[in-house]
N, C-alpha and C positions, 0 to 999 in steps of 0.2 A: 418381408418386413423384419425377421431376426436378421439378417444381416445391416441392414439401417442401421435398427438399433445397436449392434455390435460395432459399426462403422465411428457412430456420435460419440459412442462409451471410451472403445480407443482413443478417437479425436479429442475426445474433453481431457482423458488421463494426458496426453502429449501435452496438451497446454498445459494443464495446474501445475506441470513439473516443468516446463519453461519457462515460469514464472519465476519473477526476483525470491532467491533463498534467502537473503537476509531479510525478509520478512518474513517467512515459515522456520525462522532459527531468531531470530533475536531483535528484532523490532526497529529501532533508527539508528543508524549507521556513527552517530555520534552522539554523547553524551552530556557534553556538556553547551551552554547558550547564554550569552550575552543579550540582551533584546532593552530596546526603548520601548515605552510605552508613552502616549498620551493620553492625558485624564487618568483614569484607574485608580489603582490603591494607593499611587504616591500625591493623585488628588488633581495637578495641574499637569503632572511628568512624573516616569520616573525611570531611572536605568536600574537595572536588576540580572541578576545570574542567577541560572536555573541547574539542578543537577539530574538527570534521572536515576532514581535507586533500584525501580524495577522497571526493566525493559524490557516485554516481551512483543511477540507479532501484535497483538489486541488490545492488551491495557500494560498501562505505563503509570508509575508513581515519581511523581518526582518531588524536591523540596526549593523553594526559591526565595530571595533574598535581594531587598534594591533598595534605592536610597533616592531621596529628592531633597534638594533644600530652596529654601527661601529666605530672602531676606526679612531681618526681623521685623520689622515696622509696616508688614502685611501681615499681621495679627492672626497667621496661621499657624505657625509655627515653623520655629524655623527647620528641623528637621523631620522627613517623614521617613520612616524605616516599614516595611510590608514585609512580612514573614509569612511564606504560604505552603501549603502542601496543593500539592493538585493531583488528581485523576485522571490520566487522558487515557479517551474511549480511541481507536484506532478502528479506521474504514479506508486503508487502503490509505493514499496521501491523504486524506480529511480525518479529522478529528475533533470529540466532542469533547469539553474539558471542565473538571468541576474543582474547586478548592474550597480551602479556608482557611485561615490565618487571622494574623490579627496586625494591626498598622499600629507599630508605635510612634505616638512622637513627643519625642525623649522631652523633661521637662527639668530642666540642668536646676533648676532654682527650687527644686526640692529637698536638698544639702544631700545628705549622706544617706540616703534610704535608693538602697539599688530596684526595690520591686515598683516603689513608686514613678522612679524613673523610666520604666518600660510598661507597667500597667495603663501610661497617659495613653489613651489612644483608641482604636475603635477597633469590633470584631471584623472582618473581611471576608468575605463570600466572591465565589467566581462561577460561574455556567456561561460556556465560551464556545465559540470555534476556533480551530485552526487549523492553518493548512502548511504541510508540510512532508513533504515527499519519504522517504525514509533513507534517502541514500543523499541528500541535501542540505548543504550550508548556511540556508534562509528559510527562514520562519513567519508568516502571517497569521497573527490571532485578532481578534476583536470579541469581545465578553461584555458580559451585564455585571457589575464590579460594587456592588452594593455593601454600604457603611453603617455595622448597628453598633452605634451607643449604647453602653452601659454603664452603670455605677461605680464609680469608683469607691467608693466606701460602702455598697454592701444594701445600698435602700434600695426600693422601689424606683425614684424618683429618677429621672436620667435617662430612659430607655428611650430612643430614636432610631430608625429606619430611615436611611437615605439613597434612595433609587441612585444607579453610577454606573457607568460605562466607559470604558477604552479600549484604545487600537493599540496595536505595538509591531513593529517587525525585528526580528534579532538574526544572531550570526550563531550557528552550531561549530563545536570544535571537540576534539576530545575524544578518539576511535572507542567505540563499546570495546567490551572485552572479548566480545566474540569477534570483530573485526580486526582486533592486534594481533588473537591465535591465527585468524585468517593468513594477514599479511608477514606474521613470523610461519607461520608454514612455508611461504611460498619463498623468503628469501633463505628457507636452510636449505631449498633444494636445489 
């Protein structure tokens, strides 16, 4: 029986260490991502770039930034802007993802007051999946993308909850910094 068990014990140590090291050293292989979404924070569509700031095997911080427009005369505005930070939970290629931000959209005919021009707009919430390999170019998330209203001048009055959800798939690009040391290691030698 101690030999079994000593048999599994070696056997399991040989895999955990044939296993991909750039997830037990630094988390996805690239940095930075481009991705479409539809519906979500830019409401109908939106393109956005994501950075990651902390990258490790397990959790990930990232900050992200996209844009949609509309024509004016769908009385939505014509610009939406989504600023978010997110949290991605990391299980191996799957991933659970939380943010929050806030969606502005800019309101040019407020004249010269910069806070008002980016306060138009809604708080942003994200609890998501995605799927994404760690050493991969392509990104698949789909999230629950929920819009709260708030005041703009400071009352009560205003507050709304709007249930929302989008798909999106994007393009990674941009080697972490631990895959540049990698790849300048190997062409000094």
């Amino acid at each position: 029986m101690k030999h079994v068990i000593a048999a599994i014990v070696v056997s399991a140590s040989f895999n955990l260490g044939a296993q991909d090291q750039r997830n037990a050293v630094g988390g996805f292989k690239y940095v930075n991502t481009v991705h479409a979404e539809l519906f979500g924070h830019g409401f109908m569509y939106s393109l956005s770039y994501e950075r990651l700031l902390i990258n490790t095997w397990q959790h990930k911080t990232s900050i992200q930034i996209g844009a949609s427009f509309y024509p004016p005369h769908e009385g939505i505005g014509v610009f939406w802007i989504p600023i978010m930070v997110n949290e991605i939970v990391s299980f191996g290629k799957h991933h659970v993802e939380f943010g929050v931000g806030h969606v502005a959209r800019p309101n040019w005919t407020l004249g010269e007051v910069p806070l008002g021009v980016w306060l138009n707009g809604f708080l942003a919430l994200r609890a998501g999946y995605r799927y994404q390999p760690s050493d991969s170019r392509m990104l698949f998330r789909i999230g629950f993308t929920p819009f709260i209203c708030y005041p703009f001048a400071g009352s009560m009055e205003g507050w709304c909850f709007i249930p929302f959800g989008g798909i999106g798939m994007g393009y990674n690009f941009g080697l972490s910094p631990h895959e540049r040391a990698m790849r300048d290691a190997i062409h000094i030698r």
